[in-house]
C-alpha positions in Angstrom: -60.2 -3.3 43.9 -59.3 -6.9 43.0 -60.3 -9.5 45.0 -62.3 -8.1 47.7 -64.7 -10.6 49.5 -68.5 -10.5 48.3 -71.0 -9.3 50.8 -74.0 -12.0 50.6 -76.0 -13.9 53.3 -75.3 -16.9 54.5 -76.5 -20.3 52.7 -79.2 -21.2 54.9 -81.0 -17.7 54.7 -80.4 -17.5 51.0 -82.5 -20.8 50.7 -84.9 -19.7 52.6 -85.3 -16.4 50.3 -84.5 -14.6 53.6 -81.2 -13.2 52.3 -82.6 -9.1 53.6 -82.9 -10.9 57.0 -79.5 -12.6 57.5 -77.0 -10.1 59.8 -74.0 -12.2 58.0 -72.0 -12.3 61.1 -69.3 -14.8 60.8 -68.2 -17.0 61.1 -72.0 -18.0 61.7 -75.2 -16.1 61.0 -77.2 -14.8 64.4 -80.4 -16.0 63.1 -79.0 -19.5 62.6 -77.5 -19.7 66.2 -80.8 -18.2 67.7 -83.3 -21.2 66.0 -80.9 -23.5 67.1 -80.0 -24.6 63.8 -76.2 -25.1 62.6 -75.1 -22.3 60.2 -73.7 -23.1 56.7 -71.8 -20.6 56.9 -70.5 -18.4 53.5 -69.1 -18.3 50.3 -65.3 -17.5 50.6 -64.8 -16.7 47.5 -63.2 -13.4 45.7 -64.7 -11.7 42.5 -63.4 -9.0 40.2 -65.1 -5.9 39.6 -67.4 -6.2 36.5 -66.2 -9.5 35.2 -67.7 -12.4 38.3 -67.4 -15.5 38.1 -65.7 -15.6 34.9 -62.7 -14.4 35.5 -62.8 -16.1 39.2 -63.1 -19.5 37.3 -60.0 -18.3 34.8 -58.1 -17.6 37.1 -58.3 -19.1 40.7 -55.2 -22.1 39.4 -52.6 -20.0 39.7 -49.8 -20.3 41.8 -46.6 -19.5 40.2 -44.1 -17.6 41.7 -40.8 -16.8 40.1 -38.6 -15.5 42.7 -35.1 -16.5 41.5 -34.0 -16.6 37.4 -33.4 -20.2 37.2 -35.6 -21.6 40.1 -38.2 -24.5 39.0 -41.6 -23.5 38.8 -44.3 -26.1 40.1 -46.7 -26.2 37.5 -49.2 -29.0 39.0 -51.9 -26.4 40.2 -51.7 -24.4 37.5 -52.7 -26.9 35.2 -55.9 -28.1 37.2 -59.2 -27.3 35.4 -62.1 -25.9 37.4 -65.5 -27.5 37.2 -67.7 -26.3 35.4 -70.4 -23.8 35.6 -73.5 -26.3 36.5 -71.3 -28.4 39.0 -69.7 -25.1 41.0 -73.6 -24.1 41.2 -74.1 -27.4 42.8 -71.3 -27.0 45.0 -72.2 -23.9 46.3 -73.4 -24.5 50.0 -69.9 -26.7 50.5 -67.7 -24.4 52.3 -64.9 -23.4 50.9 -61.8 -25.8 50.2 -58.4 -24.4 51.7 -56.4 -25.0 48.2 -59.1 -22.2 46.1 -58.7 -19.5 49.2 -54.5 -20.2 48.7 -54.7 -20.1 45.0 -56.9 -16.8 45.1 -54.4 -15.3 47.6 -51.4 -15.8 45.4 -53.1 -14.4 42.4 -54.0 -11.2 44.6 -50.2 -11.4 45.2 -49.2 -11.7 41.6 -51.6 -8.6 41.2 -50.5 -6.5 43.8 -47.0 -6.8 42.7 -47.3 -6.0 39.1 -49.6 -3.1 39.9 -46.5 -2.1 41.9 -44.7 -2.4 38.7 -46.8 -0.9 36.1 -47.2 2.3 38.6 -43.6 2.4 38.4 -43.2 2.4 34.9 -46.3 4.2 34.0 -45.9 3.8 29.6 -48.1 0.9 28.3 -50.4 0.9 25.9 -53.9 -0.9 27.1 -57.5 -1.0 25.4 -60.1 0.8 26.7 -62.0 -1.5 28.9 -66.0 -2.9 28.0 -68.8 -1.8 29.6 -69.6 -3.1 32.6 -71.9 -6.2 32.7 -71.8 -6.8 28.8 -72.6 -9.8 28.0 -70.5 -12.7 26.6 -68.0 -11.1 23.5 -67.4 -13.5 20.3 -63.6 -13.0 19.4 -62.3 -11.7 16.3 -59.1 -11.7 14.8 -57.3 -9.3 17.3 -59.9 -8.8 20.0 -61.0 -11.2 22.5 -63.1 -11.4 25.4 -60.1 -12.9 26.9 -58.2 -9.6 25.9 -61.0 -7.2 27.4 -60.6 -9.0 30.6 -56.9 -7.6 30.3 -57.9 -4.2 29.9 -60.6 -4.3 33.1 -58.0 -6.2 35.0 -54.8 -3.7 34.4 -58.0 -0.5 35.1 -58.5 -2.2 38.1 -55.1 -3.0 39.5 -53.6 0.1 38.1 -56.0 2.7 37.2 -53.8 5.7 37.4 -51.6 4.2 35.4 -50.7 6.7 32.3 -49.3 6.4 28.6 -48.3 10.0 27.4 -50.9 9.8 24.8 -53.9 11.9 24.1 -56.7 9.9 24.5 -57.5 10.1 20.9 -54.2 8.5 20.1 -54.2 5.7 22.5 -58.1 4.6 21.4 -56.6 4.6 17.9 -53.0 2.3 18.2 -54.3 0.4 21.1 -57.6 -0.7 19.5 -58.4 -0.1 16.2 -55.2 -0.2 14.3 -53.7 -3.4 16.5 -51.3 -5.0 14.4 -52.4 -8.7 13.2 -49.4 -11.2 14.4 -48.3 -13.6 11.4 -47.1 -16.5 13.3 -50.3 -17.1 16.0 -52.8 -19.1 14.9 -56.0 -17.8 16.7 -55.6 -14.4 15.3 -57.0 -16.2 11.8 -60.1 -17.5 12.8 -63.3 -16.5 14.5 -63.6 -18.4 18.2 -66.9 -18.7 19.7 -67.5 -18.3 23.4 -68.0 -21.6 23.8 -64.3 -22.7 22.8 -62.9 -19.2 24.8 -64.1 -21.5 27.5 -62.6 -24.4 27.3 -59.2 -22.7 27.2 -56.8 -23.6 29.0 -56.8 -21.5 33.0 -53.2 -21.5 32.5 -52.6 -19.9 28.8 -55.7 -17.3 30.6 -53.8 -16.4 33.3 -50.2 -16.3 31.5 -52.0 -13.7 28.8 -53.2 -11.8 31.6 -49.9 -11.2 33.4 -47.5 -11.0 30.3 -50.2 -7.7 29.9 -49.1 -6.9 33.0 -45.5 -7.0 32.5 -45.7 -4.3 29.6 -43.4 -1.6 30.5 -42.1 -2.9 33.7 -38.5 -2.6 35.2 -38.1 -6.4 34.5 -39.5 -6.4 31.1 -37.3 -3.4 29.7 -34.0 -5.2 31.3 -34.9 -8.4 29.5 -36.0 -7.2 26.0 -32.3 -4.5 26.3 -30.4 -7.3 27.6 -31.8 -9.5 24.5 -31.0 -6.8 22.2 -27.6 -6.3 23.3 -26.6 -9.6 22.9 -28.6 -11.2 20.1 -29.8 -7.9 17.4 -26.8 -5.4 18.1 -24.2 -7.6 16.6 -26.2 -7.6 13.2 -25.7 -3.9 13.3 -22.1 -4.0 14.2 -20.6 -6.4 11.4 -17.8 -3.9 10.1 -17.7 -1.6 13.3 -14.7 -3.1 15.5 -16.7 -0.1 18.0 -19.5 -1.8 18.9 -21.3 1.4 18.6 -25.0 -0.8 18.7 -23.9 -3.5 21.3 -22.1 -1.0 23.7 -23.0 2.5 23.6 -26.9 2.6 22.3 -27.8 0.7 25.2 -26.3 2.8 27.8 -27.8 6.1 26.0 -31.3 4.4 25.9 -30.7 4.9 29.5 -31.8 8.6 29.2 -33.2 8.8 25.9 -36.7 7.2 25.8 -37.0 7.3 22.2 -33.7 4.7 22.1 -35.5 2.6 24.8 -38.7 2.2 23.1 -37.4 1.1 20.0 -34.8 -1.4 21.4 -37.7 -2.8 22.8 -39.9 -3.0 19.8 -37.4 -4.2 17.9 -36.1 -6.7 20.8 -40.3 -7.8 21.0 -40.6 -8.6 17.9 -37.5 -10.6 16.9 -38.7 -12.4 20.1 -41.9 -13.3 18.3 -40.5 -14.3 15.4 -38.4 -17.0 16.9 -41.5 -17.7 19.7 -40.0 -16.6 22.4 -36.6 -18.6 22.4 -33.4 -17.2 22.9 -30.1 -18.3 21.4 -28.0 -20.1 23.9 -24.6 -19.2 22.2 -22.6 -18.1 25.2 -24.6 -19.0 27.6 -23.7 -21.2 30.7 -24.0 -25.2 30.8 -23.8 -25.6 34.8 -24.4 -21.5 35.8 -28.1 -20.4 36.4 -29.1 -17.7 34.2 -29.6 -14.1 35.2 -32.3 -12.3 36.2 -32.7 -10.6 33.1 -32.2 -13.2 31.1 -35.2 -15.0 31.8 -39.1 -13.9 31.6 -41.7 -16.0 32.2 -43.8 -18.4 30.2 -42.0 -16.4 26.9 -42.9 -18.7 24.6 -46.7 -17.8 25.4 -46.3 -14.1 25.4 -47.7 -11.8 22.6 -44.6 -10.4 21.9 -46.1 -8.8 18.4 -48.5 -7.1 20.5 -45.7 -5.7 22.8 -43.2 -4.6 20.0 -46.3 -2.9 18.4 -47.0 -0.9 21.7 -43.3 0.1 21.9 -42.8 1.1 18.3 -45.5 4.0 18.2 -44.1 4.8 21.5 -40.5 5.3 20.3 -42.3 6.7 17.0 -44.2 9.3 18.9 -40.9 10.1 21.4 -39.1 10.3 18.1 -41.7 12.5 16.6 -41.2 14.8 19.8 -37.8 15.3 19.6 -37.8 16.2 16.1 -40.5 19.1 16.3 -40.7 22.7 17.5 -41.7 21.3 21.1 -45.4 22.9 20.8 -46.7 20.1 18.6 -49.0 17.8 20.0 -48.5 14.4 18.8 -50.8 12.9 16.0 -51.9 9.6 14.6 -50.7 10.7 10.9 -47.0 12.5 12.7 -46.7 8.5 14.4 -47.5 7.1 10.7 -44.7 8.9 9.0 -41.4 7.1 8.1 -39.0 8.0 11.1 -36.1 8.4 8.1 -38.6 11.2 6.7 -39.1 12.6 10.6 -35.0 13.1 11.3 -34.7 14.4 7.7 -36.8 17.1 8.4 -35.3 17.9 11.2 -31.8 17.9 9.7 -32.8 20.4 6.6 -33.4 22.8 9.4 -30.1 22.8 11.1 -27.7 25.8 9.9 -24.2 24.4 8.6 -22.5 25.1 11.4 -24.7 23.2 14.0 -23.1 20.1 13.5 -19.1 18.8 13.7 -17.7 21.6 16.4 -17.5 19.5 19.0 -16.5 22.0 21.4 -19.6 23.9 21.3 -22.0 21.8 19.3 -21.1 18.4 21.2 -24.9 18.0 22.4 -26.5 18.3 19.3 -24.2 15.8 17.5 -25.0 13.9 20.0 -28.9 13.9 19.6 -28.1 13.7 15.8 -26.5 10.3 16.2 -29.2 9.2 18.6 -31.7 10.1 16.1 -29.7 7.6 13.3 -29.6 5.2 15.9 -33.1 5.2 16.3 -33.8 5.3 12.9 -31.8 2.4 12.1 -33.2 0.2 14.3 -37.1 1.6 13.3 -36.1 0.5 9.6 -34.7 -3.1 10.6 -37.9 -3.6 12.4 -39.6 -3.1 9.4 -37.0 -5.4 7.1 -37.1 -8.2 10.0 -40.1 -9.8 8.1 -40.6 -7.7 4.8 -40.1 -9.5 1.3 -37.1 -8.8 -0.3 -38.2 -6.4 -2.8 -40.0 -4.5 -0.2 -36.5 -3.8 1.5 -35.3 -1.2 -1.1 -39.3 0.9 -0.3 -38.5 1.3 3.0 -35.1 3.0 2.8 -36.6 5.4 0.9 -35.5 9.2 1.4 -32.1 7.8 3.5 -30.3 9.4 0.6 -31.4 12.6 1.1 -31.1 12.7 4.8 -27.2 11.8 4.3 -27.0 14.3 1.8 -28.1 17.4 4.3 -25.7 15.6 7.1 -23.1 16.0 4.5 -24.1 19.3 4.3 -24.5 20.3 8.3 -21.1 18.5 8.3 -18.4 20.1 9.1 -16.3 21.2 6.2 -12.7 19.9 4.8 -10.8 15.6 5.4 -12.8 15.2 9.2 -14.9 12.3 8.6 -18.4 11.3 10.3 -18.5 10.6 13.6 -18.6 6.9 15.2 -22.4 7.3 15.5 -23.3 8.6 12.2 -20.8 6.3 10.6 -21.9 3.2 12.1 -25.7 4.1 10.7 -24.8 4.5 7.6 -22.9 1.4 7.0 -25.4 0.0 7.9 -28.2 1.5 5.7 -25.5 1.0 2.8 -25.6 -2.9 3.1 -29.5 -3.1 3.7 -29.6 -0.5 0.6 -27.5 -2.8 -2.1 -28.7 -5.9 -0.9 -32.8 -4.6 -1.2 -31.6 -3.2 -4.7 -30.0 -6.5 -5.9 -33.6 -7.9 -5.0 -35.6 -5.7 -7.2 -32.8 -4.9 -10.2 -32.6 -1.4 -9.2 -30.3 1.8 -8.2 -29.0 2.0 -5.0 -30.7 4.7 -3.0 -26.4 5.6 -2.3 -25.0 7.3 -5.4 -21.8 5.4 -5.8 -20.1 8.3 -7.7 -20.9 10.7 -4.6 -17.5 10.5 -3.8 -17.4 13.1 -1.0 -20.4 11.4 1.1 -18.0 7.8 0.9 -15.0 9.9 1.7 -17.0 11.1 5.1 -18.2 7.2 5.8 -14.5 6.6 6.3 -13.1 5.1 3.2 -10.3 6.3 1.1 -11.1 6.9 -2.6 -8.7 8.7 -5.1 -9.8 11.1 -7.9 -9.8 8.3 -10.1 -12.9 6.6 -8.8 -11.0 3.7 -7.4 -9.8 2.4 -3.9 -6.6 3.3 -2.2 -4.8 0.7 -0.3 -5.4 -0.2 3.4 -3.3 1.6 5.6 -3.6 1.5 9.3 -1.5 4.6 10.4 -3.9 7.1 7.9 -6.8 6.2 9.3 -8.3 5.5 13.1 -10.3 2.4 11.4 -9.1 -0.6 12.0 -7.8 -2.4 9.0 -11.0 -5.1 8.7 -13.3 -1.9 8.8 -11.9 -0.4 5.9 -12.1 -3.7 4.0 -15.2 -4.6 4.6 -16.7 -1.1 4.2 -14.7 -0.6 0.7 -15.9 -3.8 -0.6 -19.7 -2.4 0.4 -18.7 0.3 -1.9 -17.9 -1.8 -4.8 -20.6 -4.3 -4.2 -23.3 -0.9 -4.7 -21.2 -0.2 -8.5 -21.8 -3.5 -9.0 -25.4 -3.3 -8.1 -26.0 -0.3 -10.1 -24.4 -1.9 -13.4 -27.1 -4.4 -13.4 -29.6 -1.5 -12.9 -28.5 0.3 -15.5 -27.8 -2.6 -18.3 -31.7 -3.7 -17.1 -32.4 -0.1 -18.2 -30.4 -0.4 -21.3 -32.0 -4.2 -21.8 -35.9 -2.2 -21.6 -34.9 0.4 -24.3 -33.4 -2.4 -26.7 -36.6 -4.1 -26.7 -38.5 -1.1 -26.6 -36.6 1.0 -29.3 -36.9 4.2 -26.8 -33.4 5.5 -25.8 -31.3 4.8 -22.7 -32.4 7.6 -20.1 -30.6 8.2 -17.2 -27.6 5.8 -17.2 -25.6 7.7 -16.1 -26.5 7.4 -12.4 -29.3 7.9 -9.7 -30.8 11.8 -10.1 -28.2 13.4 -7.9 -24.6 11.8 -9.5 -21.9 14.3 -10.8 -22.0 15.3 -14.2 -19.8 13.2 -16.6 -20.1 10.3 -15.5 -22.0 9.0 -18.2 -19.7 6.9 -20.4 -17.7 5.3 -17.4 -21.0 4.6 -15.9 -22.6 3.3 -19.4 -23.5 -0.5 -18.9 -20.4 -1.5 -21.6 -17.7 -3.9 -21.3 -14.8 -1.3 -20.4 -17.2 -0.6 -17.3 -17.2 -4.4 -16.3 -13.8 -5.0 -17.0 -13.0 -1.6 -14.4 -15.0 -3.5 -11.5 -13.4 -6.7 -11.9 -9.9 -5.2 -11.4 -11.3 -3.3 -8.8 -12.1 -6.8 -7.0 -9.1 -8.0 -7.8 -7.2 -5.4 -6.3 -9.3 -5.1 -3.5 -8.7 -9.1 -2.5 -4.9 -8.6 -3.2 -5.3 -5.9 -0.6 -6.8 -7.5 2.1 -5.4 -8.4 5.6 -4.7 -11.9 6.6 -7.4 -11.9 9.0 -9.1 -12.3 5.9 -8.2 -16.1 5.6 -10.3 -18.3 7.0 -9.0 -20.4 10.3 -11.2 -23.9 9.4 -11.4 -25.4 6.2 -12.8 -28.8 5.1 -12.5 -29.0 1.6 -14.7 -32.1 1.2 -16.6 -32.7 5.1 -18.6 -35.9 5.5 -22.0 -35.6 6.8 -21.8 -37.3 9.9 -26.0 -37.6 10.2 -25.9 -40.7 7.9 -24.4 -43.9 8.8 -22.6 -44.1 5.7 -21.3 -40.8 5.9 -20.9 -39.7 2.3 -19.4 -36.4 1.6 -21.5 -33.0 1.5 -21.7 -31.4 -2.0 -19.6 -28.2 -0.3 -16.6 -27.1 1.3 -17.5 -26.1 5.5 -15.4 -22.4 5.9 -15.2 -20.8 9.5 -13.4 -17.6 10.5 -12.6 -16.1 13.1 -13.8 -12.8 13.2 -17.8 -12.4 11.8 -16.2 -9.0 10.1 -14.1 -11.1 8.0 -16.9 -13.9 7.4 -19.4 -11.7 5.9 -17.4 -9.9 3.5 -15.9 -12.9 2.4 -19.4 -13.7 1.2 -20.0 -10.4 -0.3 -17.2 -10.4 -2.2 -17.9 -13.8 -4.1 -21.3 -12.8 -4.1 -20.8 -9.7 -6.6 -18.2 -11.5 -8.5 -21.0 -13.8 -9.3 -23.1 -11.5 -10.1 -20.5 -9.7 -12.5 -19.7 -13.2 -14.3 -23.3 -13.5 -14.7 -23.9 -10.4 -16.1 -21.2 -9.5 -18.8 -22.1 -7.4 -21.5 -21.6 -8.2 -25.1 -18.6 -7.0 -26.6 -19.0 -7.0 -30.9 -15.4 -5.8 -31.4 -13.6 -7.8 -29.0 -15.7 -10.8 -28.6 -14.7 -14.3 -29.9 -15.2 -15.2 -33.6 -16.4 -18.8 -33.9 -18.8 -20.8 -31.9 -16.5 -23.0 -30.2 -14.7 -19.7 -28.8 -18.1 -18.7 -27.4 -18.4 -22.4 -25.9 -15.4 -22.3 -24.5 -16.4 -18.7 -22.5 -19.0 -19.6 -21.3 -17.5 -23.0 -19.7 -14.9 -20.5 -18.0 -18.1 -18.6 -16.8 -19.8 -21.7 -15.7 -16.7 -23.3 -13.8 -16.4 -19.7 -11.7 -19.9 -19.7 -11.4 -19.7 -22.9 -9.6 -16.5 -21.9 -7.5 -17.7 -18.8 -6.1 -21.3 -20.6 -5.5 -19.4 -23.3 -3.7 -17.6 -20.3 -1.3 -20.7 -18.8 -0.2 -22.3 -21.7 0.6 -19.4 -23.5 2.5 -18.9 -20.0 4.6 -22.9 -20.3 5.3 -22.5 -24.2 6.4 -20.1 -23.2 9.1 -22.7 -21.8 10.8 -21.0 -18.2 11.2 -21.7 -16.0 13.9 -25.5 -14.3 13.5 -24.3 -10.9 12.3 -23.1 -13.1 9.3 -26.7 -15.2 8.3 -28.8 -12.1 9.0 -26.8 -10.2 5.6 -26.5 -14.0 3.6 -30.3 -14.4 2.7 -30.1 -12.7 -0.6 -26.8 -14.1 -1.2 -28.2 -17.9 -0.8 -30.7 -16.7 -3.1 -28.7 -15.2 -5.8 -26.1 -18.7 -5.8 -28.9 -21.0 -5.0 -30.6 -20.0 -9.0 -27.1 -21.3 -9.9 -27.1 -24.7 -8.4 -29.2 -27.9 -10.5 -28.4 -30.6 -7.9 -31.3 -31.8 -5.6 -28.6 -32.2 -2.6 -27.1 -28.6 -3.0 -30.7 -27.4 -3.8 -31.9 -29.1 -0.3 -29.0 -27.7 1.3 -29.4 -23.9 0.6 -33.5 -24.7 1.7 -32.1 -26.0 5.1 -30.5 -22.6 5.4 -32.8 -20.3 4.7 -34.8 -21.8 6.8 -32.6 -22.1 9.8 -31.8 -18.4 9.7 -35.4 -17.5 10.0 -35.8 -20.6 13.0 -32.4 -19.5 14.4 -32.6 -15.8 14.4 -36.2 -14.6 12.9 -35.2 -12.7 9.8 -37.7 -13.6 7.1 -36.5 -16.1 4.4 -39.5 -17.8 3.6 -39.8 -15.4 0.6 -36.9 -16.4 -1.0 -37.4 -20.2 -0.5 -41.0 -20.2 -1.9 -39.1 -17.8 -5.1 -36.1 -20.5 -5.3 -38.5 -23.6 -5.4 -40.5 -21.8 -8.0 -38.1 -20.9 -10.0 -36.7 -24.6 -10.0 -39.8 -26.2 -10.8 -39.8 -24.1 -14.3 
């Protein structure tokens, strides 16, 4: 084990090459006392099995203990530097020095108790440890020899310690496909062994036991807690349920699955904003809880933790969808979880899902399973490109379409669960399709499907009014998810006049207008890309904003704010918008945002369209003066710095407006918040900066 005292002679003997000789009594050596002569006496020092003195130098600093959330830490030992290895040899035959034995017995301390840990929560990933006695390792990007040591350390404090893998499995996720973190500078660049040891003992030693942390009772509570109150809001925009914030975290309780991949995805939003939490909400006198802190998290691999816990939910996932005789593989892990549950829901009969009475259990597991699946895909979209978004929700239209079909027959919508998912897939759907100019994975015109999510829809294609005694949605729920609806027709007009664009220039003929592959029959001319269409999903806007409830106005409103960063405090190019309720806030966006990109993309009318030049002038200064009104909205809702379940969805939005804008002060603005949302909350915007500055240099 860890720590255990070395068994050599005493200093004098050793000099005199008489080490076989000494009878290392202590505290002096018989041989000594019987010459007369005074005894050196020994080396108290400690060693760890197969590493010496190397990991003895690394570590022998610490002393932190962190027994309270909240308590200060004294960092002043743990930033001394040992000498090095020439002067220790030197220093040798000194005896020992009271503050190295104290700072080797509180790392044996630190050990013992995350052993304790780790054998309570046996399900970590770890590499398999070097040989013993191997000589110094070169790092590469993703290995080091500091990492080995990490592996040989946990063996050594834990080494019964177990992952549910086959061995096969864990050699192959823990070592050879290790993900690359983006953001961590010393995965991109080969470090001798010579600058390994000049490393700071601290960052060692805080590598080491943030290793050790993986899977513990403390670890999971934090990375929940964070997920609870920072991610689940982004999944609960238009669910006055809380469906992510309240009940997936209690049913990760007892479904592992659930656990792991709050964590991964909890990890890595953690690593993309380096550690830091958000402090909205939190205390300004109080000390923060327990599980609210974690130590030295802005040092922490947390890619390599949300990596460890995604192929664990992965593999739990992949479990729970199969026959129960399947052993789990590297290619089952591999597969898209949306492709994993949509297997498994082909094979349901019809009638397995939406008795409650009998079948309660197995709805149950089947909202679980979308739960899961949702948050596997935003781990995915957290730092994907924007036109990557709409690959990775591939097959979710076909899963919905056999839940439809499991579902239970006649006006009884989708459950909480299942309905919460889907809105959820709908918004990351329409906004990944605006990105690449494509249909929406969502048939708009599969009327029955929308009709299950919860929204009222006539025969006549077109949105009912809100009513709060038909429906158990409250009445900001069935705005905001009808106005997802229109925003995925508009979407799919500007696929489909792309398409109609392509064969103009090509001579072919329009194929498929009419919809996505599975879209009713006779739909083709109201679907057709032609002014009659627009016109249609303008009034439907329209109509849909002369619906809405007044929680829909916004409570703060500063037409023309002064920037109050200057000290002549001249006036911001936008309006600042806040409202009350984030529900409210993000559809307000939404809504501008696809009259925009109607206004923008109007078809040409030759029948109806204006005669002379000056007609065509004056059109497109009505266009332009919208343009610029609507542009203005999103923006000023943005620079009241809504809640984050509103800047998480406003990325592509900023993107589409900002292509509008020609002044450098607006142009600077939208930059500022791209860029905070990624600082802020992690979600990738970097993409669409570089694209916006691009696109303005032209």
């Amino acid at each position: 084990m860890p720590g255990v005292p070395s068994n050599k002679a005493c200093e004098r003997c050793k000099k005199r090459h008489m080490k076989d000789q000494c009878d290392e009594t202590r505290p002096h050596c018989q041989r000594c006392t019987g010459a007369g002569v005074e005894c050196p006496g020994y080396v108290q020092t400690r060693k760890f099995i197969d590493q010496g003195a190397s990991v003895r130098r690394r570590y022998a600093p610490y002393q932190e203990v962190h027994s309270r959330a909240g308590t200060p830490v004294n960092d002043a030992h743990m930033g001394e530097e040992h000498e090095p290895d020439s002067t220790q040899n030197e220093m040798q035959a000194e005896p020992p020095h009271e503050a190295t034995l104290t700072s080797t017995d509180d790392l044996e301390m630190a050990e013992e108790a995350s052993g304790m840990g780790l054998m309570q929560n046996q399900f970590f990933i770890t590499k398999p440890p070097e040989p013993p006695h191997a000589p110094e390792i070169h790092r590469v990007p993703g290995h080091g020899s500091h990492e080995s040591s990490r592996a040989t350390l946990q063996n050594s404090v834990s080494p019964n310690v177990t992952t549910g893998f086959s061995p096969n499995f864990e050699h192959s996720y823990s070592h050879s496909k290790r993900p690359v973190p983006r953001d961590r500078p010393d995965y991109e660049r080969l470090i001798s062994s010579e600058s390994v040891s000049h490393r700071s003992e601290k960052e060692e030693f805080q590598d080491i036991f943030s290793e050790l942390m993986t899977g513990t009772e403390h670890e999971v509570a934090f990375l929940v807690r964070n997920f609870a109150q920072v991610i689940a809001p982004w999944l609960d925009v238009s669910d006055m349920g809380k469906f992510f914030s309240v009940l997936v975290p209690i049913r990760a309780i007892n479904c592992n699955a659930l656990k792991y991949s709050i964590a991964a995805l909890s990890a890595k939003q953690l690593g993309r904003v380096k550690g830091a939490k958000s402090s909205a909400g939190g205390g300004m006198f109080t000390s923060p809880a327990t599980t609210e802190v974690y130590p030295n998290s802005a040092q922490v691999d947390w890619y390599l933790k949300a990596a460890n816990y995604y192929y664990l939910a992965a593999s739990d996932l992949n479990n729970s969808t199969s026959d129960g005789y399947t052993l789990v593989s590297s290619s089952a892990v591999l597969d898209s979880p949306i492709d994993l549950v949509g297997r498994w829901l082909k094979k349901q009969s019809p009638q397995s899902i939406g008795q409650s009475s009998i079948d309660g259990a197995l709805l149950k597991k089947a909202e679980d399973m979308l739960a899961n699946i949702t948050l596997l895909t935003l781990y995915k979209l957290l730092d994907a490109k924007g036109e990557e978004w709409h690959m990775h929700l591939s097959g979710i239209h076909s899963l919905f379409d056999s839940l439809l079909r499991i579902h239970h027959k006649g006006s009884t919508p989708f459950s909480h669960g299942i309905r919460a998912s889907f809105w959820n897939f709908v918004r990351q759907d329409y906004l990944g399709s605006y990105f690449t100019r494509s249909e929406t994975h969502f048939d708009p015109q599969n009327l029955p499907l929308w009709r299950a999510a919860g929204i009222k829809i006539d025969e006549q294609d077109k949105l009912r009014a809100l009513d709060s005694g038909s429906s158990s949605l409250p009445l900001e729920d069935q705005a905001a998810n009808g106005l997802s609806w229109l925003v995925s027709k508009v979407i799919n007009f500007l696929a489909k006049s792309k398409q109609s664009q392509i064969a103009q220039w090509t001579g072919s003929p329009p194929s498929n207008l009419s919809g996505s592959p599975g879209s009713p029959s006779g739909t083709s001319e109201r679907s057709y890309p032609n002014t009659n269409t627009w016109l249609d999903l303008c009034f439907e806007f329209q109509n849909w904003f002369e619906g809405v409830p007044e929680t829909f106005r916004p409570c703060v409103r500063i037409d023309h704010p002064r920037d109050l960063s200057k000290p002549d405090g001249g006036q911001l190019p936008f309006p600042e918008i806040f409202f009350s309720l984030a529900t409210c806030a993000a559809t307000m966006q939404h809504y501008h945002f696809g009259r925009v990109a109607l206004l923008l993309n109007r078809p040409q009318d030759t029948v109806s369209a204006p005669s002379t030049a000056f007609d065509r002038l004056q059109g497109y200064r009505e266009v332009t003066k919208e343009v610029e009104y609507r542009s203005r909205e999103v923006c000023g809702i943005a620079l009241g710095r809504p809640q984050g379940e509103v800047r998480v969805y406003m990325v592509p939005l900023l993107f589409a407006v900002g292509q509008c804008l020609e002044s450098a002060d607006e142009r600077k603005i939208i930059v500022d918040l791209l860029r905070g949302v990624e600082a802020d909350l992690g979600w990738a915007t970097d993409f669409a900066v570089q694209s916006l500055q691009s696109s303005w240099s032209r």
